[in-house]
C-alpha positions in Angstrom: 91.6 122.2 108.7 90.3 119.9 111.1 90.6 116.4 111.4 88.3 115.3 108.5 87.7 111.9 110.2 86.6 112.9 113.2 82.6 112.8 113.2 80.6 115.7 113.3 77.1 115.3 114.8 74.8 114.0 112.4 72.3 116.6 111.2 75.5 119.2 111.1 75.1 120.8 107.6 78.5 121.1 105.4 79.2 122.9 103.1 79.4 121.7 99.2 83.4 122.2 99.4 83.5 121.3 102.7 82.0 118.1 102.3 83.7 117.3 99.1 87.3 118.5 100.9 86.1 116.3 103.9 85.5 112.7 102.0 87.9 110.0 102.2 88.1 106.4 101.8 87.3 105.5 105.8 88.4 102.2 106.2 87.4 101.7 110.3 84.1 102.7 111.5 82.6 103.2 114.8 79.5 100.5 115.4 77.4 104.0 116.2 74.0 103.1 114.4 72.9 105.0 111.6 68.9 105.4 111.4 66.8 103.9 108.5 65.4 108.1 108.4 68.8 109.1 108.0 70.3 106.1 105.3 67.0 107.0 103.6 67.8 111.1 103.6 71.1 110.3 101.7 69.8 108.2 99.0 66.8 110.5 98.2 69.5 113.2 97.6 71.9 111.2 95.8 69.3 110.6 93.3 69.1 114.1 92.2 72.0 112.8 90.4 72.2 113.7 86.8 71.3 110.3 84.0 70.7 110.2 80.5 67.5 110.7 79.5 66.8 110.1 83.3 66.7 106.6 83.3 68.5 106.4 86.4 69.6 103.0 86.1 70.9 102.7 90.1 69.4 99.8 92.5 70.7 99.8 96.3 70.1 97.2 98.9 70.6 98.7 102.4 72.0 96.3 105.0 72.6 96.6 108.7 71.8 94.2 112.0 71.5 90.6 111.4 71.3 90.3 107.9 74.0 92.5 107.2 76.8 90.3 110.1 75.5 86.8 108.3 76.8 87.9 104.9 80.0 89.9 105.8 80.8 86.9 108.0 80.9 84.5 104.9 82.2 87.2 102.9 85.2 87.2 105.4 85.8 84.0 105.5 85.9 83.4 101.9 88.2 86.1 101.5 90.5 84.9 104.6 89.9 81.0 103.0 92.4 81.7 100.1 88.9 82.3 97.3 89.5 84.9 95.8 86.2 85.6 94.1 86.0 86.1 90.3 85.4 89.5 88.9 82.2 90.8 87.7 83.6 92.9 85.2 87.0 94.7 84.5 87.5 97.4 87.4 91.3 98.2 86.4 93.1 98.0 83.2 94.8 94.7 82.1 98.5 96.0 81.6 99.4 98.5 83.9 101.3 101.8 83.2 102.7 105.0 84.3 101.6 107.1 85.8 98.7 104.8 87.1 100.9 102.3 88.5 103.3 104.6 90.5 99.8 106.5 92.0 98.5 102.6 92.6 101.8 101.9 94.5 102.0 104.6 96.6 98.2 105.1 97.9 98.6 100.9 98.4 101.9 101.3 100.9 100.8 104.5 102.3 97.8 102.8 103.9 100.4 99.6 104.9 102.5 101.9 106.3 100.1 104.1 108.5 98.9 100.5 109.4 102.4 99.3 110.2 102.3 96.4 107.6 105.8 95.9 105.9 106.4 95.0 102.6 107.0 91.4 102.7 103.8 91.4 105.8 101.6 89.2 103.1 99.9 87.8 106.3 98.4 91.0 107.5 98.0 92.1 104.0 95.4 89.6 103.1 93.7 90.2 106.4 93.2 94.2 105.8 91.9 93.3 102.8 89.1 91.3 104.5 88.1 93.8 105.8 86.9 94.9 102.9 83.9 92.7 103.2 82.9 92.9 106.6 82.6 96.7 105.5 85.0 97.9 107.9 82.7 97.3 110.8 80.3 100.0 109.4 76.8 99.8 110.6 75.4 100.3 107.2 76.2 98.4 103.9 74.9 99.0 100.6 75.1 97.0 97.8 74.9 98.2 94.2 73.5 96.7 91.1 72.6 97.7 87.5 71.1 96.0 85.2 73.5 93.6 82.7 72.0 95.4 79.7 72.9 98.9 80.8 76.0 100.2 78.2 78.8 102.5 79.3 76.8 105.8 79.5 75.1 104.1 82.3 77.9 103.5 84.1 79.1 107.0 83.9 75.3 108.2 85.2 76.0 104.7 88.0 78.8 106.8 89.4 77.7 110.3 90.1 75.2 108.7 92.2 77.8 106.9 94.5 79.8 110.7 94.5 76.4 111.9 95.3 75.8 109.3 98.7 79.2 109.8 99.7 78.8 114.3 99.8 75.6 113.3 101.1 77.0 111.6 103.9 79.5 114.0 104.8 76.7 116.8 104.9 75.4 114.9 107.4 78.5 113.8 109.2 78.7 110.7 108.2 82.0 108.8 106.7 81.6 106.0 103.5 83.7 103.5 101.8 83.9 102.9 98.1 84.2 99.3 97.7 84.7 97.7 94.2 86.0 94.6 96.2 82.2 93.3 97.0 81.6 92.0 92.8 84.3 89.7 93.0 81.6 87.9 95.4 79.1 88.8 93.7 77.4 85.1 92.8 76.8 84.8 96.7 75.9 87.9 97.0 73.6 87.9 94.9 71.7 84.3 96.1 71.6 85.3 99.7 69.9 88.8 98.4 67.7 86.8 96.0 69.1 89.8 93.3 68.0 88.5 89.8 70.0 87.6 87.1 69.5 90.2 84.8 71.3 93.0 87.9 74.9 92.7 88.2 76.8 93.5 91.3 78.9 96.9 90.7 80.4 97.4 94.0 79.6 98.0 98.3 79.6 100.9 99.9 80.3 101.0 103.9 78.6 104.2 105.8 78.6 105.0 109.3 80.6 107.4 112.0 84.5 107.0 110.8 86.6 105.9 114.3 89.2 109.0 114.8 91.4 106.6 116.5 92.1 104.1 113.8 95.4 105.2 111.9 94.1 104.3 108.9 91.6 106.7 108.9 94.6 109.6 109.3 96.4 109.2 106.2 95.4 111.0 103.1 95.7 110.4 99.7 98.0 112.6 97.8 96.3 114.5 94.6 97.7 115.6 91.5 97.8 119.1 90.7 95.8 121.1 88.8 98.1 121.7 85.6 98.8 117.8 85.7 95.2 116.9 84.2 93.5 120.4 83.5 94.1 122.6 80.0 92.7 125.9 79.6 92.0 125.9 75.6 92.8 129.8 74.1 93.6 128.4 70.3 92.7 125.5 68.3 95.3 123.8 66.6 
């Protein structure tokens, strides 16, 4: 297979497995610009995603140039300050266990280690987790909210649309980011966005042309096999 984080053209057509074999977490981007047309293709088709009753309770704010440097600069330098934010909401469980811990662990020190970040590195630790708010130097960040009085079924609808942008993107040849990191900012994200009240911050996403030279980009994440989480039913109990 080829290298999956290596850009194809944008405009090349993937397939559905192809694209969905093809997505990763890309966590260094080229500054290539991505055109409003093209940012605009992707969300259009993500929002042929499936929601109850089809309320589709999904809000984006699409940031690149200027406004999108200002607030990953004081993103950054929060993050880089020693403030750690305060969550939004809870994103992992309390108490953790096997066999989430172990796959935490390992997806955690495979990215240090294609980095070259040892274990006791804390230093350059807290710095690649910046750069979780400048959005990887992506040319495009997005910003997700819902509103607070959505319940969990929302949530569920909330993210086959992000799985939606991010096949989307690969269709087109694009790379994205996942990034849960963003709510823990989300107070001054959501006065420099003028986002109301009654919308909380659910996460970022960063979307742009992956750079094939960055080693993070080469590592993959390992998956569990099939038989581990899939049961073919042929009698009831």
């Amino acid at each position: 297979m080829p290298d999956s984080a290596a850009p194809p053209p944008v405009g090349q057509s993937l397939s559905a497995e192809e694209a969905i074999r093809s997505r990763r977490s890309i966590r260094a981007f080229l500054p290539t610009p991505v055109p409003d047309e093209t940012v605009a293709r992707i969300l259009e088709l993500a929002a042929r995603a499936p929601s109850g009753s089809n309320i589709q309770p999904w809000r984006v704010r699409v940031l690149r140039g200027a406004p999108l440097a200002t607030l990953t600069a004081e993103l950054h330098a929060l993050s880089l300050s020693g403030d750690g934010g305060a969550e939004e909401y809870a994103y992992y469980p309390r108490k953790w266990r096997e066999p989430y811990l172990a796959r935490r662990r390992k997806v955690g020190w495979d990215l240090y280690g294609a980095l070259g970040i040892g274990k006791t590195d804390t230093g350059r630790m807290r710095e690649q987790h910046a750069r979780n708010f400048l959005f990887f130097d992506a040319p495009v960040g997005l910003i997700f909210t819902i509103d607070r009085d959505m319940e969990a079924g929302s949530w569920l609808d909330y993210g086959m649309f992000l799985q939606n942008i991010m096949i989307a993107a690969r269709g087109v040849g694009l790379h994205t980011c996942p990034q849960a990191a963003f709510m823990l900012y989300s107070t001054v994200i959501a006065e420099r966005l003028a986002i109301p009240d009654t919308e909380m911050v659910i996460c970022g996403m960063a979307l742009g042309h992956a750079d094939p030279a960055a080693p993070e980009n080469r590592f993959e994440t390992v998956r569990e096999p099939l038989e581990n989480f899939a049961h073919f039913i042929d009698t009831l109990a």
